[in-house]
Backbone of each chain as ProteinMPNN parsed JSONL, in Angstrom:
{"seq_chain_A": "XXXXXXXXXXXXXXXXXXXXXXXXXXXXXXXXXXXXXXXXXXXXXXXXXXXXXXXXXXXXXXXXXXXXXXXXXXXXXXXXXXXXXXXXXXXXXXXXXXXXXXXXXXXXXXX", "coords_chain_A": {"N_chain_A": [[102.464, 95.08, 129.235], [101.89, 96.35, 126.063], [102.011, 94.811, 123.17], [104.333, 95.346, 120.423], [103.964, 96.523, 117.235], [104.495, 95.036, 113.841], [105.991, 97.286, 111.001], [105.907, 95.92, 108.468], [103.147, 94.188, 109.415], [101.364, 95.865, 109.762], [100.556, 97.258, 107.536], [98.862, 95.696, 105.938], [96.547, 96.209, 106.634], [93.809, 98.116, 105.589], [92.801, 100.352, 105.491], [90.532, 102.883, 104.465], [89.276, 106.028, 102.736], [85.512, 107.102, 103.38], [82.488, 108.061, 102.775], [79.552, 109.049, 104.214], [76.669, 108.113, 102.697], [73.6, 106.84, 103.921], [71.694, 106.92, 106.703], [70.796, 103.921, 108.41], [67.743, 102.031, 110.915], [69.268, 99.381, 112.36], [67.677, 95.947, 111.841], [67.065, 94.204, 113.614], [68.558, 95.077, 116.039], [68.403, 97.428, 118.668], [70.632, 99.619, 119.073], [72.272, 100.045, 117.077], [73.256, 101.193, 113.974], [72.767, 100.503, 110.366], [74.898, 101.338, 108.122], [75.235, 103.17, 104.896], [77.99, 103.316, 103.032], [80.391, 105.213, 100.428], [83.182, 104.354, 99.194], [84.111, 105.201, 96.728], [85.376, 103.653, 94.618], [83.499, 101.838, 94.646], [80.453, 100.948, 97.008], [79.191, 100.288, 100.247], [77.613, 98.352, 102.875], [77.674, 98.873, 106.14], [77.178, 97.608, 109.637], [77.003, 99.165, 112.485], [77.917, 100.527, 116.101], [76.759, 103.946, 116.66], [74.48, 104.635, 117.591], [73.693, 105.427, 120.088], [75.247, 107.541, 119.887], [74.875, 109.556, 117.955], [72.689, 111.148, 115.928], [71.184, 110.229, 112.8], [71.181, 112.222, 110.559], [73.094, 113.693, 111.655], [75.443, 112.016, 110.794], [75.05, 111.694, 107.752], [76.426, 111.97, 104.993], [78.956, 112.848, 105.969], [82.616, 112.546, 106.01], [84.462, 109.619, 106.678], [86.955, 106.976, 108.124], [86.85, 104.157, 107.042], [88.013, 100.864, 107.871], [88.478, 98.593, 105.919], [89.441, 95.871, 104.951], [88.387, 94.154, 107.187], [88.006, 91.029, 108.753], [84.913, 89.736, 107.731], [81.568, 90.269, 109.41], [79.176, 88.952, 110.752], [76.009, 90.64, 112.224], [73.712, 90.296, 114.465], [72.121, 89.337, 112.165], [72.589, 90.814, 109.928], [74.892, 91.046, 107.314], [78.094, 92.316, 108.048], [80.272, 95.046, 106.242], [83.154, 96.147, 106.768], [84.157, 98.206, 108.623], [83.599, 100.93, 110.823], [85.587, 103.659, 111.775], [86.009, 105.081, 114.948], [86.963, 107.517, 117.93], [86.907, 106.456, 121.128], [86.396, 107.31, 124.288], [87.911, 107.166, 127.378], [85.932, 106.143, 129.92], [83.928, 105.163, 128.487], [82.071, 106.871, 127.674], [81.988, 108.683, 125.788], [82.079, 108.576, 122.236], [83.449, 109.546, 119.106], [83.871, 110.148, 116.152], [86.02, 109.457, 113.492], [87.725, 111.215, 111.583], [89.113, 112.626, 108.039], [90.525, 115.66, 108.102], [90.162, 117.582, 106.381], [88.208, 117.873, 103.499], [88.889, 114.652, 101.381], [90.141, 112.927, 98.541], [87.417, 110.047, 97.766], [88.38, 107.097, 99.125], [91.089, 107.105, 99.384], [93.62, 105.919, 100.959], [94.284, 105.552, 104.406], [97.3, 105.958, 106.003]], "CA_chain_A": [[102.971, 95.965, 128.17], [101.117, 96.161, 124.888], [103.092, 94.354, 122.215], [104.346, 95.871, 119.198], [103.461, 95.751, 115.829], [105.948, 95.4, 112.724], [105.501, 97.605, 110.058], [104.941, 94.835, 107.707], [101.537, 93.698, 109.826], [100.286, 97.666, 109.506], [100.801, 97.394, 105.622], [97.873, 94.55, 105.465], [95.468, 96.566, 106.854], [93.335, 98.247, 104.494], [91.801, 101.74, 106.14], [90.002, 103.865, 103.147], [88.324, 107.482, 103.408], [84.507, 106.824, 102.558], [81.318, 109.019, 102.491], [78.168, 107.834, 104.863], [75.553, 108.028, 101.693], [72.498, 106.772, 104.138], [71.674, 106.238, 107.505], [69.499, 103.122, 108.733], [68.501, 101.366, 111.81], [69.136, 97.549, 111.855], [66.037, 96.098, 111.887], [67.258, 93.576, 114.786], [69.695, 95.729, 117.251], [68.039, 98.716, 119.263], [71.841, 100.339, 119.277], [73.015, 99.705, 116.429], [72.878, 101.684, 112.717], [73.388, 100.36, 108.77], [75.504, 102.898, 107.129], [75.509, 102.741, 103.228], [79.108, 103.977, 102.494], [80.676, 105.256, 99.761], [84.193, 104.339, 99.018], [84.88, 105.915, 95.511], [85.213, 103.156, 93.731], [82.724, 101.229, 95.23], [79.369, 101.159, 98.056], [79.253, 99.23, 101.187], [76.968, 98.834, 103.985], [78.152, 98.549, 107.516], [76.892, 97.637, 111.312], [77.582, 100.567, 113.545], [77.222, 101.146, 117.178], [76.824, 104.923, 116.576], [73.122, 104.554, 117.718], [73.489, 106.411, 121.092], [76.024, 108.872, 119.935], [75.205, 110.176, 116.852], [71.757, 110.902, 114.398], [71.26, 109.519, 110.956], [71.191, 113.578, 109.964], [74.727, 114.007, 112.046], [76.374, 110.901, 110.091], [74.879, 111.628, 106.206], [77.237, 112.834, 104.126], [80.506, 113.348, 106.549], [83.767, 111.806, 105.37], [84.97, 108.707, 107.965], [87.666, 106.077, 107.364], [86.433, 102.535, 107.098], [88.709, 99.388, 107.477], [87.771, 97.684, 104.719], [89.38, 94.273, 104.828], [88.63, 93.563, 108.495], [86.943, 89.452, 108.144], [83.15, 90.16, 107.751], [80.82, 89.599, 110.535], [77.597, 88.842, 110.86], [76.01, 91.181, 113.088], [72.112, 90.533, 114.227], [71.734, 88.524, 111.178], [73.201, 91.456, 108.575], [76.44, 91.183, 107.306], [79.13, 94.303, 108.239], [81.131, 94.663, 104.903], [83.861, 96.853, 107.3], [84.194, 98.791, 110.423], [83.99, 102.631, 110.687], [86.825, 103.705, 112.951], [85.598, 106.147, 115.945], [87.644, 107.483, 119.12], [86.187, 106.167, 122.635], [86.757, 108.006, 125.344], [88.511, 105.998, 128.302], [85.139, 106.178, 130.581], [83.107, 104.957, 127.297], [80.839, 107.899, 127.381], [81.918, 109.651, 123.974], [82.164, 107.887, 121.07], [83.29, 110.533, 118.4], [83.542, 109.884, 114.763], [87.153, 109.671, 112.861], [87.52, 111.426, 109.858], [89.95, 113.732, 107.464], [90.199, 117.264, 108.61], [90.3, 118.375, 104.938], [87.903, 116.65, 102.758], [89.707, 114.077, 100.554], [89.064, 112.138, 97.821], [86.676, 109.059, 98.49], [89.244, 105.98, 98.502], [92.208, 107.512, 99.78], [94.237, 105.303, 101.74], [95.133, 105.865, 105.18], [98.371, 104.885, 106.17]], "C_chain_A": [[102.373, 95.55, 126.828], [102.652, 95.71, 123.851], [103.221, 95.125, 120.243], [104.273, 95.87, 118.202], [104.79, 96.008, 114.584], [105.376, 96.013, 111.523], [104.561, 96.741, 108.562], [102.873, 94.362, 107.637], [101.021, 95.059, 109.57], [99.689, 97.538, 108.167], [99.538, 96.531, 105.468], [96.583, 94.904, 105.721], [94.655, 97.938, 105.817], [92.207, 99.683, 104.824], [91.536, 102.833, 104.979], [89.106, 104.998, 103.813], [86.923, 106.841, 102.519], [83.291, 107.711, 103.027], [79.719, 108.082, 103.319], [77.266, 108.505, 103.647], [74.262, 108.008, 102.656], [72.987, 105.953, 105.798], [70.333, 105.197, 108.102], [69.465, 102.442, 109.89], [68.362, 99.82, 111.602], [68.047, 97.182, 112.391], [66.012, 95.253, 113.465], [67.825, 94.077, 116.339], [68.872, 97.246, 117.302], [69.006, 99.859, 119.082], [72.204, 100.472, 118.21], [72.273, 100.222, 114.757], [73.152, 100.819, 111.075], [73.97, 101.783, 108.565], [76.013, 102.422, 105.701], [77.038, 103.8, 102.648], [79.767, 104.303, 100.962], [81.815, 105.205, 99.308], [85.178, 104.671, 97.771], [84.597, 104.935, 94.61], [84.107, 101.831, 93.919], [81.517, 101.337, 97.019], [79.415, 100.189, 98.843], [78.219, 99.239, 102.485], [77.422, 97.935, 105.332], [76.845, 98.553, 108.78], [77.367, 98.542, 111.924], [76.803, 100.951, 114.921], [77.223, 102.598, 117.6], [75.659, 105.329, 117.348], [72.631, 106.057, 118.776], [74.229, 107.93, 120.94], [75.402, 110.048, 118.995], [73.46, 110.145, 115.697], [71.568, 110.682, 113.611], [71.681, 111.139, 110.537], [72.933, 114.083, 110.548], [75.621, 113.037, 111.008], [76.433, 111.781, 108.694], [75.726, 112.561, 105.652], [78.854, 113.343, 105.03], [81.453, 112.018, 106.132], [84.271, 110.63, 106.932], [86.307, 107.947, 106.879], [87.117, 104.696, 107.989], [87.273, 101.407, 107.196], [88.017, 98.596, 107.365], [87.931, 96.292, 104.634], [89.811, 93.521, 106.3], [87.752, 92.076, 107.807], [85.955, 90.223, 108.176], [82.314, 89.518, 108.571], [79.236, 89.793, 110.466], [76.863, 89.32, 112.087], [74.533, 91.369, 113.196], [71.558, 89.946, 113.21], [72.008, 89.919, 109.736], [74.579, 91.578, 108.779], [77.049, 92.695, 107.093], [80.18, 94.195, 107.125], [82.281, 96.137, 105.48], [83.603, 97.232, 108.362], [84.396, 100.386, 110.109], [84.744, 103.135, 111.9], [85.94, 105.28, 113.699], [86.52, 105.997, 116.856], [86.456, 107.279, 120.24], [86.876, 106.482, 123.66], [86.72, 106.956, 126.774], [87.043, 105.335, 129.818], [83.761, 105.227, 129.413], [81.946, 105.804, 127.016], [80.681, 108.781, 126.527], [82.51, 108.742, 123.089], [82.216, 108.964, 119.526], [84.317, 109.855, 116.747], [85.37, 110.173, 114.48], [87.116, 110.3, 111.524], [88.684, 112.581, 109.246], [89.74, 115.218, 107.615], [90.316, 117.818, 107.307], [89.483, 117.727, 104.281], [89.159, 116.205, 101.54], [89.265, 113.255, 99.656], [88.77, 110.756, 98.321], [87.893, 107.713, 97.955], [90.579, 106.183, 98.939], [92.935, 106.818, 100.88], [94.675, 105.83, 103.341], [96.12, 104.635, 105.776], [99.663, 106.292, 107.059]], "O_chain_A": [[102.397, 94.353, 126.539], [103.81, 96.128, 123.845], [102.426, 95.267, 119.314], [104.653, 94.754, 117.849], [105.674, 96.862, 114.518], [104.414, 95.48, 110.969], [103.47, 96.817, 107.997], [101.971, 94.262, 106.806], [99.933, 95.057, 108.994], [98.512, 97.707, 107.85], [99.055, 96.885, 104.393], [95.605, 94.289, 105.298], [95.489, 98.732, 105.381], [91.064, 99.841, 104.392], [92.447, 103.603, 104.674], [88.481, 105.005, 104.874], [87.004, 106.287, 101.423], [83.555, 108.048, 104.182], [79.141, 107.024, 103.071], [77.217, 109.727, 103.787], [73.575, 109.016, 102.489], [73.831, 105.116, 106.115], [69.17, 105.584, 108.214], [70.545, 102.055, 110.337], [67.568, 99.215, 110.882], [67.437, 97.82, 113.249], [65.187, 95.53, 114.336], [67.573, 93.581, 117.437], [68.724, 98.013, 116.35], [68.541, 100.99, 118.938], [72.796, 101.55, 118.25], [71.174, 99.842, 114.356], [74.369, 100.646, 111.001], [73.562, 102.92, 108.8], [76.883, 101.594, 105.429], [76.958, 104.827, 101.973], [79.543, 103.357, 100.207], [81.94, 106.257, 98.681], [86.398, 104.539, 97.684], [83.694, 105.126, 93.796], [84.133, 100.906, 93.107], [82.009, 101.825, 98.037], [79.672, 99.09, 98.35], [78.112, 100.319, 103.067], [77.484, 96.713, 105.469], [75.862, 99.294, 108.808], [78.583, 98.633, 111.749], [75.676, 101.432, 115.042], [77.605, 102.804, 118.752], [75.757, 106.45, 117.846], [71.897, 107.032, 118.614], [73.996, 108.995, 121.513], [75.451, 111.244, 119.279], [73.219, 109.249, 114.888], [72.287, 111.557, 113.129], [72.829, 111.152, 110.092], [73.743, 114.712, 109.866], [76.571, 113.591, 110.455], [77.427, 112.441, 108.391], [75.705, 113.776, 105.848], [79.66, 114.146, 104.561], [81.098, 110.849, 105.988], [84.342, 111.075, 108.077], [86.594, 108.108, 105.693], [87.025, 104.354, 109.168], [87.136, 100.796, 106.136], [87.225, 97.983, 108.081], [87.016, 95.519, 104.351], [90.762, 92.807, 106.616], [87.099, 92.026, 106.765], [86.043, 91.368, 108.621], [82.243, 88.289, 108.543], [78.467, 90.702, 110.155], [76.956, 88.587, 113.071], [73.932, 92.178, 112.489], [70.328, 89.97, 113.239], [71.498, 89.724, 108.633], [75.263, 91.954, 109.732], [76.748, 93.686, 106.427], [80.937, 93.224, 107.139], [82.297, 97.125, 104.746], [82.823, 96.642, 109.109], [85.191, 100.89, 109.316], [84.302, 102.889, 113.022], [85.443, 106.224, 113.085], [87.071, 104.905, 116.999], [85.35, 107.819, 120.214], [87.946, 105.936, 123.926], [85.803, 106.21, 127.118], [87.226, 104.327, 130.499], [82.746, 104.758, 129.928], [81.02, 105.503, 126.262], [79.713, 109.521, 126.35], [83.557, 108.179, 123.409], [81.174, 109.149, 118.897], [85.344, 109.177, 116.71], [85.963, 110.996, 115.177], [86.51, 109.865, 110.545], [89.108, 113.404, 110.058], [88.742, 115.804, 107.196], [90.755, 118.962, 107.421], [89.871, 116.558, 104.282], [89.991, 116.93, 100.995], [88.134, 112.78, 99.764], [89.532, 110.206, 99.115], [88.189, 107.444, 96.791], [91.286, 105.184, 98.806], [92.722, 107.38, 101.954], [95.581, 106.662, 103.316], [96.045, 103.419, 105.958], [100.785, 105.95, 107.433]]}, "seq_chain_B": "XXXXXXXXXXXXXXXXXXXXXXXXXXXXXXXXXXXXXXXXXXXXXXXXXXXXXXXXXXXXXXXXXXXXXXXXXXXXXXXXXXXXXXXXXXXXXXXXXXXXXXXXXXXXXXX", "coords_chain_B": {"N_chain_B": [[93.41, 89.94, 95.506], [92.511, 91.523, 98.402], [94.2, 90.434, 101.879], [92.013, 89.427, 104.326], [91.677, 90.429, 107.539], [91.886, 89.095, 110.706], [89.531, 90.2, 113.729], [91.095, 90.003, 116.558], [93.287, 90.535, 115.561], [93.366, 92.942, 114.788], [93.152, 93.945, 117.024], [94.838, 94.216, 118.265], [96.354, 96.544, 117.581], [97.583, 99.497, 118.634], [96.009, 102.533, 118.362], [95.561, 105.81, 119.519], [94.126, 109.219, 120.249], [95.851, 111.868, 119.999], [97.056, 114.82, 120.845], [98.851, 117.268, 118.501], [101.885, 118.974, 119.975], [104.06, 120.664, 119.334], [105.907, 121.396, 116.526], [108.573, 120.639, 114.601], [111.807, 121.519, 112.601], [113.407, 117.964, 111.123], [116.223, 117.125, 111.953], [117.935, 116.189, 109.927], [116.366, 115.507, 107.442], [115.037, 117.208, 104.651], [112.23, 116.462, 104.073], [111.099, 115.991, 106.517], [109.432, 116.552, 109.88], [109.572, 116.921, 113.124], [107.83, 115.7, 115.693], [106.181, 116.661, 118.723], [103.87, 115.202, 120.824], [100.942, 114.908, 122.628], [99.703, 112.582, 124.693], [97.619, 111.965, 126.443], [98.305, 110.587, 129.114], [101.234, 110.588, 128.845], [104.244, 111.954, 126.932], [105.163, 111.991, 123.494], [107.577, 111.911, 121.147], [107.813, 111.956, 117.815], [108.203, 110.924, 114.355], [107.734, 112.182, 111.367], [106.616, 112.622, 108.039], [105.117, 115.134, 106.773], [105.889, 117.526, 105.638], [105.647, 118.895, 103.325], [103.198, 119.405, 102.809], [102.212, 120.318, 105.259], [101.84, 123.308, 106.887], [103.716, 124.225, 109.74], [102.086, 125.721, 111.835], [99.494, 125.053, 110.703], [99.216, 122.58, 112.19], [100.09, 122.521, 115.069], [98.373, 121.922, 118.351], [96.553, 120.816, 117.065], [94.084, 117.879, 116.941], [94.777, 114.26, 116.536], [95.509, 111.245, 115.042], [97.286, 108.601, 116.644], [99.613, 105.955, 115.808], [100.063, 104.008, 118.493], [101.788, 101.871, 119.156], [103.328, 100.782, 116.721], [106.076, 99.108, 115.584], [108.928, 100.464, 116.991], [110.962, 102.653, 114.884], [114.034, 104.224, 113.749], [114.739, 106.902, 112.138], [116.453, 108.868, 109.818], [118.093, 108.987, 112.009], [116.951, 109.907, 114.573], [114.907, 108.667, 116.672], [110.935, 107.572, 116.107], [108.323, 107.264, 118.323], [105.599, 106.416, 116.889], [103.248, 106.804, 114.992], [101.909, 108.752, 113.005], [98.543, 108.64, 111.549], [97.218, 109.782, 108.324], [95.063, 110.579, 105.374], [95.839, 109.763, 102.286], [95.772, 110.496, 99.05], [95.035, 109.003, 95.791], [96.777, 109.283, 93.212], [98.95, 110.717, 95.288], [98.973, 113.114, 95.746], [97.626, 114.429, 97.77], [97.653, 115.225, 100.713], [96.373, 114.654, 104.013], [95.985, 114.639, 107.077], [94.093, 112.786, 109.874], [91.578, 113.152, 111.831], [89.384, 112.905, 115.004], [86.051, 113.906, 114.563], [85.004, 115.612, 116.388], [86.531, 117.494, 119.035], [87.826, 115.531, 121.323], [88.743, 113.141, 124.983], [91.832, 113.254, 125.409], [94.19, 110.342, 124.535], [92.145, 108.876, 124.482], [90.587, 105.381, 122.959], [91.048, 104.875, 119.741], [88.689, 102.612, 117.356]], "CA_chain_B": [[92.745, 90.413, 96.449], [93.197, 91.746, 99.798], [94.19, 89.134, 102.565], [91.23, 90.149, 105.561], [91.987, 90.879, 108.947], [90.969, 88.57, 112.05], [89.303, 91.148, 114.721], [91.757, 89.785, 117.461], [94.687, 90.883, 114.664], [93.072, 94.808, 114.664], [92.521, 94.673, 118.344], [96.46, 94.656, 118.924], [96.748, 97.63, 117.726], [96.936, 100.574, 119.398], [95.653, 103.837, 118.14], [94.93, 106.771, 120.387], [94.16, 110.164, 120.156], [96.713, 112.497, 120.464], [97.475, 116.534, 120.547], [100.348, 118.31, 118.323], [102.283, 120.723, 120.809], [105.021, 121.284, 118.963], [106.428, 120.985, 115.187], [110.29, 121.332, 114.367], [112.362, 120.535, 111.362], [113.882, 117.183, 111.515], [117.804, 117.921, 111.819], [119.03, 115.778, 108.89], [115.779, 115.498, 106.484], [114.536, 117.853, 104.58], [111.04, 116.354, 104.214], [110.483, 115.514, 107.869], [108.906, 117.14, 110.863], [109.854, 115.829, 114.481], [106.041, 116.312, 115.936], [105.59, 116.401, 120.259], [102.681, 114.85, 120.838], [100.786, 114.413, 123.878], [98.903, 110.975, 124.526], [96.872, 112.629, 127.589], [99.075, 109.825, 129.852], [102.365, 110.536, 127.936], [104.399, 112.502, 125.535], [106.265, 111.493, 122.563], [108.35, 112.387, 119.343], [107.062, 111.282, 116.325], [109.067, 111.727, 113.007], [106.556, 112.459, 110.31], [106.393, 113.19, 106.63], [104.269, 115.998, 106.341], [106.227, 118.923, 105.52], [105.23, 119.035, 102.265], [101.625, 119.302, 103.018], [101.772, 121.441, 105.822], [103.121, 124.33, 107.895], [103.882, 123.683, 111.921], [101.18, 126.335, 112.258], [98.262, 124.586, 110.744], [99.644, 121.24, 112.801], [99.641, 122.627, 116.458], [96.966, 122.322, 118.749], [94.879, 119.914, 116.366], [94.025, 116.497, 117.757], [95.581, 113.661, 115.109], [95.29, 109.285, 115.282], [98.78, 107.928, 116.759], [99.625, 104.388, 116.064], [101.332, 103.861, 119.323], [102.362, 100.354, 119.26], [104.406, 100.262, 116.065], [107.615, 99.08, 116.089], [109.73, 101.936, 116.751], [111.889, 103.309, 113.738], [115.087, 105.145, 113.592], [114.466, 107.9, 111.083], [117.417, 109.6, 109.936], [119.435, 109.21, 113.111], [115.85, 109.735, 115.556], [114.298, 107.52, 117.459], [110.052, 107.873, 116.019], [107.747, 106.692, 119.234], [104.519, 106.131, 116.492], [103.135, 107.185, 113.577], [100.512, 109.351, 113.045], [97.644, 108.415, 110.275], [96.987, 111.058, 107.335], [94.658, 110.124, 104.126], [96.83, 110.215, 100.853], [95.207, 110.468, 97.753], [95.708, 107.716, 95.036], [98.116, 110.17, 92.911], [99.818, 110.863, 95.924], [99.429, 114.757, 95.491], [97.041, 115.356, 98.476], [97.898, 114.18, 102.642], [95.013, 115.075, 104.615], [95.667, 114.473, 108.481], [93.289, 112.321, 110.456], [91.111, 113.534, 113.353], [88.212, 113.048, 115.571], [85.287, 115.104, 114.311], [85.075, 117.201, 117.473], [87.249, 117.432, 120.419], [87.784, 114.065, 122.603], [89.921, 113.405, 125.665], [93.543, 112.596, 124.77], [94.071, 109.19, 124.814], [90.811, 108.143, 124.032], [91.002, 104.606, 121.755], [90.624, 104.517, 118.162], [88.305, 101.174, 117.82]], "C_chain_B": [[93.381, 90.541, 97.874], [93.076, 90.87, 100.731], [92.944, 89.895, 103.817], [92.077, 89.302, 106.907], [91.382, 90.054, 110.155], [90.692, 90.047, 112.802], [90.379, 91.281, 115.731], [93.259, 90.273, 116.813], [94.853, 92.622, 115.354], [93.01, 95.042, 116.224], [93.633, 94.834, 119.214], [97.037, 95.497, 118.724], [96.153, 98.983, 118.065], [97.258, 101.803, 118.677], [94.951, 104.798, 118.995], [95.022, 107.921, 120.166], [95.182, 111.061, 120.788], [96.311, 114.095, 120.262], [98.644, 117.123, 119.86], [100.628, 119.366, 119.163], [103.222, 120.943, 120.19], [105.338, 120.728, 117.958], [107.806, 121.661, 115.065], [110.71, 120.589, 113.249], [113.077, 119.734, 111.844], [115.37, 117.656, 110.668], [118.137, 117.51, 110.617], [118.158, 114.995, 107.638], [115.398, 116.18, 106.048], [112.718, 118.059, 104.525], [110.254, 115.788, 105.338], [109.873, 116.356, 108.926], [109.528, 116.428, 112.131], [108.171, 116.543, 114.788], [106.292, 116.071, 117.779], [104.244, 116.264, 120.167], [102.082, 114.328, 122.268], [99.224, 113.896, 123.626], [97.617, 111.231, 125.698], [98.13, 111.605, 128.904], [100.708, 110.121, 129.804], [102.383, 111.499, 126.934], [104.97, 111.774, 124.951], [106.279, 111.918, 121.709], [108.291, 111.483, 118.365], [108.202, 111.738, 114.973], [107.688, 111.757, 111.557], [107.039, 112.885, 109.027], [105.437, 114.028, 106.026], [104.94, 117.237, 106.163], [105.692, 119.475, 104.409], [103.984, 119.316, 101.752], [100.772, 120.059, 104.386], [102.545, 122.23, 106.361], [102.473, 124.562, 109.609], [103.049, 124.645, 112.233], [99.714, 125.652, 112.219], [98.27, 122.86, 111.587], [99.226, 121.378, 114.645], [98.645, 122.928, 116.598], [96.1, 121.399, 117.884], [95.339, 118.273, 117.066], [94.33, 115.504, 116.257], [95.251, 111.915, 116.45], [96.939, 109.216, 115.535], [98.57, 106.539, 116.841], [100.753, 104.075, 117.354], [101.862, 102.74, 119.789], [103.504, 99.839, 117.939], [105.675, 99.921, 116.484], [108.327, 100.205, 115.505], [110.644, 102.2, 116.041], [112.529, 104.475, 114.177], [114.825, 106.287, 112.503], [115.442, 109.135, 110.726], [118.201, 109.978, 111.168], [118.213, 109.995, 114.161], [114.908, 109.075, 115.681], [112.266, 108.527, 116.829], [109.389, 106.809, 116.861], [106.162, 106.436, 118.685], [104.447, 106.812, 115.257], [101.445, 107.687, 113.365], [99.848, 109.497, 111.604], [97.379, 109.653, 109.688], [96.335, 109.798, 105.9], [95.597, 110.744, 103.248], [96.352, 109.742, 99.908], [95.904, 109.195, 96.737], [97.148, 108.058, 94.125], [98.927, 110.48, 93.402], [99.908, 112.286, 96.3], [98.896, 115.324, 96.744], [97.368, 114.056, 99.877], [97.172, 114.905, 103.245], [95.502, 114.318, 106.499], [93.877, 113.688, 109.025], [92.729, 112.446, 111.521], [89.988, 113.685, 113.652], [87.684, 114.075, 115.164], [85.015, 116.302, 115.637], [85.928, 116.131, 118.172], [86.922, 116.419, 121.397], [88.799, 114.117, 123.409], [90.935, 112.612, 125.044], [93.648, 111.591, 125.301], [93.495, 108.135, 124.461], [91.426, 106.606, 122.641], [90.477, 104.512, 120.537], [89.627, 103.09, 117.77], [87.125, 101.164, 116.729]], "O_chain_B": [[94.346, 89.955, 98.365], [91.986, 90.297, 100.755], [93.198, 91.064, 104.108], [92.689, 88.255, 107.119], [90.287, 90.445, 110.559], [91.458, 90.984, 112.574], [90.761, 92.427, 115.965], [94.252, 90.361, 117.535], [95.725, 93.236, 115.969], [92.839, 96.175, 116.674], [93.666, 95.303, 120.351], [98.117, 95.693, 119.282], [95.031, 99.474, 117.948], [98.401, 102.157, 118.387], [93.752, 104.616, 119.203], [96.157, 108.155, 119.751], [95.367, 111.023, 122.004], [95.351, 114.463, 119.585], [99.528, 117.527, 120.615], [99.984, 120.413, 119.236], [103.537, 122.044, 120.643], [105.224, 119.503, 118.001], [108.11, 122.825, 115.325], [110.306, 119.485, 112.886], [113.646, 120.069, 112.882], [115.626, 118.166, 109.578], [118.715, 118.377, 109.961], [118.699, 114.15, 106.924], [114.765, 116.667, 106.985], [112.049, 119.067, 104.752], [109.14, 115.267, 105.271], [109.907, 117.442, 108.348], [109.97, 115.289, 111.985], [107.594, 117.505, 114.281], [106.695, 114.926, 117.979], [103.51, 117.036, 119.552], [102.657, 113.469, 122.936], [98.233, 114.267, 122.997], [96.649, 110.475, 125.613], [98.808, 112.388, 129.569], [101.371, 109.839, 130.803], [101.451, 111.925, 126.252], [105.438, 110.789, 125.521], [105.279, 112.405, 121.183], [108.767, 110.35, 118.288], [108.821, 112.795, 114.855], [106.909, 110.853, 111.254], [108.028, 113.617, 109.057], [104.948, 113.77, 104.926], [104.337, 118.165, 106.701], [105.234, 120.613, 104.514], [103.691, 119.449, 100.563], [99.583, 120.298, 104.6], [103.764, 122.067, 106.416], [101.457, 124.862, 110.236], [103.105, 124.638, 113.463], [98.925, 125.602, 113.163], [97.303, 122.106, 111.476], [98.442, 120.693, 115.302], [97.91, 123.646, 115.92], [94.896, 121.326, 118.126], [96.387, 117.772, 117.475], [94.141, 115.943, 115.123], [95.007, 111.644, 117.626], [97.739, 109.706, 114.738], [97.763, 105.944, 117.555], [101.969, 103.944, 117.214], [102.405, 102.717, 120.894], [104.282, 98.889, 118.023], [106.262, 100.318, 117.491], [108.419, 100.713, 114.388], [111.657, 101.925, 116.684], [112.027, 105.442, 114.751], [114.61, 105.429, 111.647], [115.276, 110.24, 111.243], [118.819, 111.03, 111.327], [118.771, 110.964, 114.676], [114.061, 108.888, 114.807], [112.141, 109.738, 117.011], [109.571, 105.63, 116.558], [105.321, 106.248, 119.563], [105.381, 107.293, 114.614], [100.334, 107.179, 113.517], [100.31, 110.184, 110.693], [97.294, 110.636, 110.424], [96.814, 108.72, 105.546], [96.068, 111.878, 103.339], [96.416, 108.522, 99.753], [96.984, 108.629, 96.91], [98.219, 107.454, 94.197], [99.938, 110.711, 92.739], [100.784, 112.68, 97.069], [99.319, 116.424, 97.1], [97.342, 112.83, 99.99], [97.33, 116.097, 102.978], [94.976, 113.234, 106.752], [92.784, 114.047, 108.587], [93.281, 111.85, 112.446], [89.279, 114.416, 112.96], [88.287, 115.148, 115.186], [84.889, 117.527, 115.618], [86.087, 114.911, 118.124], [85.946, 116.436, 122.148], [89.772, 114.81, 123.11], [90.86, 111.594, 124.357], [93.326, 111.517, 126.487], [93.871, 106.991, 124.207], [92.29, 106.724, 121.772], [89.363, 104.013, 120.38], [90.356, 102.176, 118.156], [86.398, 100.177, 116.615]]}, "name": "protein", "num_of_chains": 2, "seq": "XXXXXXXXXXXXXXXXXXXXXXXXXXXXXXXXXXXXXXXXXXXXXXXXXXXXXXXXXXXXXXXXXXXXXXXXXXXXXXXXXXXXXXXXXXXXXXXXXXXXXXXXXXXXXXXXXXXXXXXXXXXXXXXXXXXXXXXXXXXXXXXXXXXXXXXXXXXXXXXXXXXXXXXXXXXXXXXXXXXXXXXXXXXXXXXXXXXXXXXXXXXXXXXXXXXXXXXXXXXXXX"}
């Protein structure tokens, strides 16, 4: 049985709406994209295994939400300054993008 | 500054794609919704705060993020089995629902 979380622990997590600005591939990982985000009040660039799903021209410019103050990992030798949240389909063969069905403004908390 | 997140923290919780089938007013709030939601495995009743931001028409039928591991809250005298993510502006004025850019199977994990 999956264990439950207390509101409290939710509250610490730090999920923002942000803007893919640019897509790149890492120069080390075959799979694996940079995405230069835009979070409103600030730019970030992330690691992303979007590689197989998704085109640099499908990403640029669609709204995602990022959790922002996951630790920072070093991924291939570039650091991931967040995580871009996607649904994975229970077989792992779709990997489809999260994002606000309305655009919203860049920075907007989800919670 | 914000405290960051171990990976093994984020990876206890569970977010999965869900479906709205049904929106009703919650009996004894005026700014609540009860939401049916089906998990593709499972249903469940959600208590939500979106009335104010939408109408049970533009709600059914769209696919939405459930946190389904919170700890479960009473909410005006009903039991809420998760909590479903929406961006909210910094002013507070705009709630934007959260959902896979296209159509995934229900269930699927948030990740």
């Amino acid at each position: 049985m999956t264990e439950t979380i207390p509101f409290k622990e939710w509250q610490k997590l730090n999920l923002r709406i942000g803007k893919i600005l640019d897509v790149k591939d890492h120069p080390n990982a075959e799979k694996l994209y940079l995405l230069d985000v835009d979070l409103g009040t600030e730019k970030r660039t992330l690691v992303a295994g979007l590689k197989q799903y998704y085109k640099p021209e499908e990403l640029k410019g669609k709204q995602c939400v990022i959790f922002t103050n996951l630790e920072p990992a070093t991924i291939r030798g570039i650091k991931s300054e967040g995580m871009i949240l996607a649904a994975v389909s229970k077989d792992k063969s779709k990997v489809i993008l999260i994002s606000p069905e309305k655009e919203v403004d860049l920075g907007s908390k989800v919670e």
